[in-house]
Structure formats: C-alpha cells, structure tokens
C-alpha positions, 0 to 999 in steps of 0.5 A: 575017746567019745565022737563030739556031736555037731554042736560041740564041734562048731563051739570047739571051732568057735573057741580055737577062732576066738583063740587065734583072733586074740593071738592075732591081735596080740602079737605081730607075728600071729597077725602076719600069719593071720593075714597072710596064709602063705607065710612061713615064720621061721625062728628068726621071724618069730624073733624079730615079731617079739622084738616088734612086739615090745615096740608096740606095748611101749616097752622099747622106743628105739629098735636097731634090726640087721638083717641080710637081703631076701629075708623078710625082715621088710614084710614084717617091719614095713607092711604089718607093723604099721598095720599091726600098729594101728589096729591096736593104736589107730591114734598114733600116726607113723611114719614110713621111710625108706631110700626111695619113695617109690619102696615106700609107697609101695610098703605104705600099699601093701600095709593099707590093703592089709587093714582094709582085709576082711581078715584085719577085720576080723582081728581089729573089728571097727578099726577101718581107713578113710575112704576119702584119706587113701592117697599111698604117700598119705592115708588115715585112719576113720575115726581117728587121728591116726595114719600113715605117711611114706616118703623116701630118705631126704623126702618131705615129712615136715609138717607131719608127726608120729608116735612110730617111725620107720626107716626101712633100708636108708641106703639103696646099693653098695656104691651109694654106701661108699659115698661121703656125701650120702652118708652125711645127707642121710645122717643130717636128714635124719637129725633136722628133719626125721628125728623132730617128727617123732613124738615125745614118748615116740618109737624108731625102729630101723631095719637095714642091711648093713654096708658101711662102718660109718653108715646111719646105724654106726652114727646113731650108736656112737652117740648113744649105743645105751638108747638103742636094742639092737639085734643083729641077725647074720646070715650064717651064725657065727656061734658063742653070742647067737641071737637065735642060740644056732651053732656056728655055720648054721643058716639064719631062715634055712626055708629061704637060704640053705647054708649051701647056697650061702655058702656059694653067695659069700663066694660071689660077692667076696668077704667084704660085701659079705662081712658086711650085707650078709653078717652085719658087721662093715669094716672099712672098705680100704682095710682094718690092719691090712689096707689095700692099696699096699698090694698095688696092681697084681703082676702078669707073671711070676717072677723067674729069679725066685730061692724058696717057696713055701706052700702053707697050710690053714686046715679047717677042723670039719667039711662044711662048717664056719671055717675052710683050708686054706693054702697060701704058695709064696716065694721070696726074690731078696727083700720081696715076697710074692704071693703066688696062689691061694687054694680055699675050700670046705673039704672032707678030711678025704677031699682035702687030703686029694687036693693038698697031695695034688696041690704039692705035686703041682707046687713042686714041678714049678718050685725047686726048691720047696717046702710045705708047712701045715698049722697044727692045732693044739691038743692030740688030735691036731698032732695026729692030723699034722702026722696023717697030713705028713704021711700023706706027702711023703716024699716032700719036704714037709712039716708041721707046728703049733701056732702060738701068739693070737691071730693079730700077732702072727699077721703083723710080720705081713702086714709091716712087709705089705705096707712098705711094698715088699708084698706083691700079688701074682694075677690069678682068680684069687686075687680079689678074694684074698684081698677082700679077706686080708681088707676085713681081717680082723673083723671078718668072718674068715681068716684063713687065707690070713694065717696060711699067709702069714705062716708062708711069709714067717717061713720064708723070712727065716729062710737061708738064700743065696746072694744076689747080683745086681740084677735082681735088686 
C-alpha cells in the first residue's frame, strides 16, 4: 500500500474531523464522547443516547429511564442533554429539576460549562451564552430565547416555560420514598406546577432510580401508560425481554459494576431495596402475597418440643447465574411451624454438594427426627441431579420430587399459615434476607428461599406427629 504524502494526510484528518463534528452534532452520545474524552459509553449508554436522540428530533414527547445508582444515566440526561439540546435548538428553553435544588444547579453548571467549551464550539459554532444571563439557577442562550432553568422538586419554575423537561431523581432516599406525604407533594408538584410549564408540543423525560410501587413513575403510568416509552434497564438482566438482549445474570455497564460486585451489593441491601433500586421494578414494602407483619418478632431460641424437621432444598441450574440454592430447615411444634435457618449461595455443583453433605450432618446432630427433601427439576437431568444429591447423603433420610403447580400456587399453603400466626422465625442472620424475599415474591428477583420453604412447610404439614400434652398447646 503506497505512503500518503503530507498533504493527504492533513485532507484525510480533516475529513475523519469534519466526520466526527457532524456525528458529534447529530447525535448525543457522539457528543458526549466529543466533549468529554474520559467517557467510556458502554452498550447501555449508547442505548439510552438513541433514546435522547429521538427526544431531540421530536420523535418522542414523553421518555420514562430506570436506571439503578452509579450508572450514568445523570451525566447524559442532565448535563449533555440539555447542552446537546440546545446547541441544535438554542430557541427552546428547558427546564432542569431534580430532589434538591442544589443536584440541580450543580447538573445546570456542569451543562453551562459544556456549551462554553472550546469543543461545544467546535460541534455548534456561533451557538454561545449570555455573559451577562450565567446565574446556575438561571442561564440563557446569546441570541436566542433559549435557556436553562434548575430548581429542585417543589421549587419555583412559575413564570417560566420549556419545550424540554427534566426531571433527574425526584426522590432523594429510601426513607423519603416510603413517605405518603412526599409522594403526594411530589405527584401535586408535578401536575399544578411542572407539567403547565411544558409547552404544547414540549418533551419530559424522567430519569430515576426506582423506589416505590406508588412513586411519581407508577402515577403518571397509570393514567397514561400509551403516552409514555419507557425503558427499564436492570442492573443484572433478567433475560427473555432485555432491553439491551444480555442473557439473564449479565451486568448492565460491566465497566462500572461487575456482575460479582452486584452480586455482593444485592446481598447488603436485600431483595427489597434491590428489587426495586437496582431492577426497577418496586413492590409494596409490607408484602405482595407475603406481608410482613405475619412473621411478628423472630424468637431468641428454638423451641425444645419440636417432632419433625425437614431440611429442603431449591437447587440453582449452574454457579453464578440469575438464580442461587437454597435450603430452608423447618420443624413443626402442633399447628405451628417454625423456620429454623436458611442457607443461600451461588454454588459450583462441587461447592454446594460440600455444603448440602455438611449442612445435613449439622441438621441431624440437632434434629431427631429428620429428613431432607431436594426439588427436582424436570427432564433427565434433573432426575440425575436428584440421584447424584441422594448418593451424596447417603445414609440420611433423603428424598427427591418433581415440583408441579406454579410458583404462586406451592407457596399459598405458607402464606395461609403465615397470615393466621402459625409461622414463626428463629433469630438468625438470615432473618431480614428472607423476609425481604418472602415481601418481593412474586415479583421479585429471587425466589428461591420461597419455594425451599414452601416445599419444607408442605413436608411437614403431611408429616404423621404424635399427640401432645397440654403443655405444648
């Protein structure tokens, strides 16, 4: 291949210059990347820039992003989008809002500091702020009508319009979220006083972590879900519907969060604040089928006048993926039924093997009578895994089935007996963990916990026990 002479060489970067200046000014996350070197898209922010993208030509008016914390979605929405926005569209003023109006003005610095670059330049020559408009609650465009006003949720926007609006996380913390009162000043702002800012022919977009099954996302959806595009983007997918097509386990921005440190943030904050934070989808803090309050406080000890135990087993299908094992120990006193321990991991075939032999070997130094069941998965090699699992407890009372009926179905029988106070909790380190996974089911990420317990409790309410005495009433 010929050398190309000084000269061509400066045409051919002039071309490949010219080239990523209109790619910079044609869609947002070339421009991201153009005036912010450092930033590293990822598949997921490239999807969320199409997404922008179709906000700015007009082709949607009303954008709904989950996302879950730490991932970006801020820097694109709420310091180069409204850049973005007006470098192609300097006449269109927006609006920037967020929880507090200090995370505003500091989104509305940022985006100003964007456009008076010498890269914005560049990409939107002639496009330029007023210097004597720079105030960060309030800045304007030179020449145009233009600008960009940041205030925080409930703060002062009357007076002023938009074609673009922004809300960038209405809801500051977990605690704020499970506030009434909050949610009903956050849905009232936005119908008296955000929404009758927005031009005729305006857009919204809101971007926000989710938090609770009634937060400003839900109201807006149930009274027009057809109005909204929505894309919920979980932190690890959770397959078949993927917006970004990742099998199920995979990490949303693996740059940012692999799927091991996921894996270790779900197991500190617990299904319910992950259910919701990090998968988008909230579900009532009390319980869906499953309510708290049932369980009552867990007891110091166990129980000395317990007759049968069972010990049962929800196997994951592979180490590391979407779903763990589980094993839930319960023993029956009468009409009560006490959860005991619950063991959860994402095991190897060989690590949960060792761990199910020395969790049996535990359970039946303490349990007299005892017996271990293990779900088995449909199809030849679940019944060779059922086989492997009891040639591995050899010398136990052990057995294996086939799970029939759906999920919901196996777990009624616990939830009836939970409801009336027949369920009751041993204190242990698990506690909270299992409650939180009882409290999301059915719409949760995991059930696992849920069908180990569920298949214990079947166990032992067919389980043949002696009479009792008075005394253990």
């Amino acid at each position: 291949m010929p050398r190309l002479t000084t000269d061509q060489r400066e045409r051919l970067a002039a071309i490949t210059a010219e080239l990523k200046r209109r790619s910079a000014g044609s869609r947002l996350i070339d421009f991201t990347e153009a005036t912010f070197p450092q930033y590293r898209a990822e598949p997921v922010h490239r999807l969320i820039g199409e997404h922008l993208d179709r906000v700015v030509s007009g082709a949607c008016r009303r954008l709904m992003v989950f996302a879950p914390p730490q991932h970006g979605k801020s820097e694109l929405v709420s310091v180069r989008l409204p850049a973005f926005w007006l470098g192609k569209r300097p006449d269109d003023p927006v609006i920037l809002t967020s929880y507090a109006a200090a995370l505003a003005y500091s989104k509305s610095r940022q985006s100003r500091s964007v456009i008076e670059s010498p890269e914005f330049s560049g990409i939107f020559p002639g496009i330029a702020t007023r210097r004597d408009s720079r105030a960060v609650d309030h800045w304007e465009m030179f020449g145009h009508r233009g600008g960009l006003l940041a205030a925080g949720v409930g703060g002062p926007i009357t007076g002023h319009g938009a074609m673009l609006g922004i809300i960038d996380d209405p809801v500051e913390n977990w605690e704020q979220a499970q506030s009434v009162t909050y949610r009903e000043s956050v849905w009232e702002w936005y119908r008296s006083t955000f929404r009758t800012r927005v031009w005729e022919g305006g857009a919204i977009v809101l971007v926000m972590t989710r938090w609770h099954e009634s937060d400003l996302a839900a109201r807006l959806l149930l009274d027009d879900r057809d109005q909204w595009e929505v894309l919920r983007l979980p932190a690890v997918s959770e397959g078949e519907g993927d917006p970004l097509g990742r099998p199920a386990g995979e990490p949303l921005a693996p740059q940012r969060f692999s799927a091991e440190e996921l894996t270790a943030i779900e197991r500190d904050v617990g299904s319910l604040v992950w259910t919701a934070e990090y998968q988008g989808r909230p579900v009532a803090p009390g319980g869906n089928i499953f309510k708290r309050e049932w369980f009552g406080s867990a007891l110091p000890a166990r129980p000395g006048f317990l007759t049968h135990w069972v010990r049962y087993w929800d196997l994951a299908a592979t180490a590391g993926g979407g779903d763990w094992t589980a094993g839930v120990l319960m023993g029956r006193a009468q009409a009560l039924f006490f959860v005991l321990d619950v063991v959860r991991g994402q095991w190897s075939p060989a690590q949960r093997r060792a761990m199910m032999l020395q969790t049996t070997q535990n359970d039946a130094m303490i349990c007299p009578r005892y017996s271990v069941w293990v779900e088995q998965e449909p199809g030849s090699s679940g019944k060779e895994s059922a086989l492997a699992t009891i040639a591995d407890l050899a010398g136990h009372d052990v057995h294996a089935e086939t799970a029939t009926g759906s999920k919901v179905v196996r777990a009624n029988p616990l939830a009836a007996q939970a409801e009336v106070g027949n369920v009751k909790l041993i204190s242990g380190s698990w506690n909270a963990q299992f409650l939180d996974e009882l409290a999301a089911f059915p719409n949760g990420p995991h059930d696992d916990v849920v069908d180990a317990a569920s298949g214990a409790l079947a166990k032992l309410a067919t389980a043949r026990h002696r009479t009792w005495s008075e005394k253990y009433a």
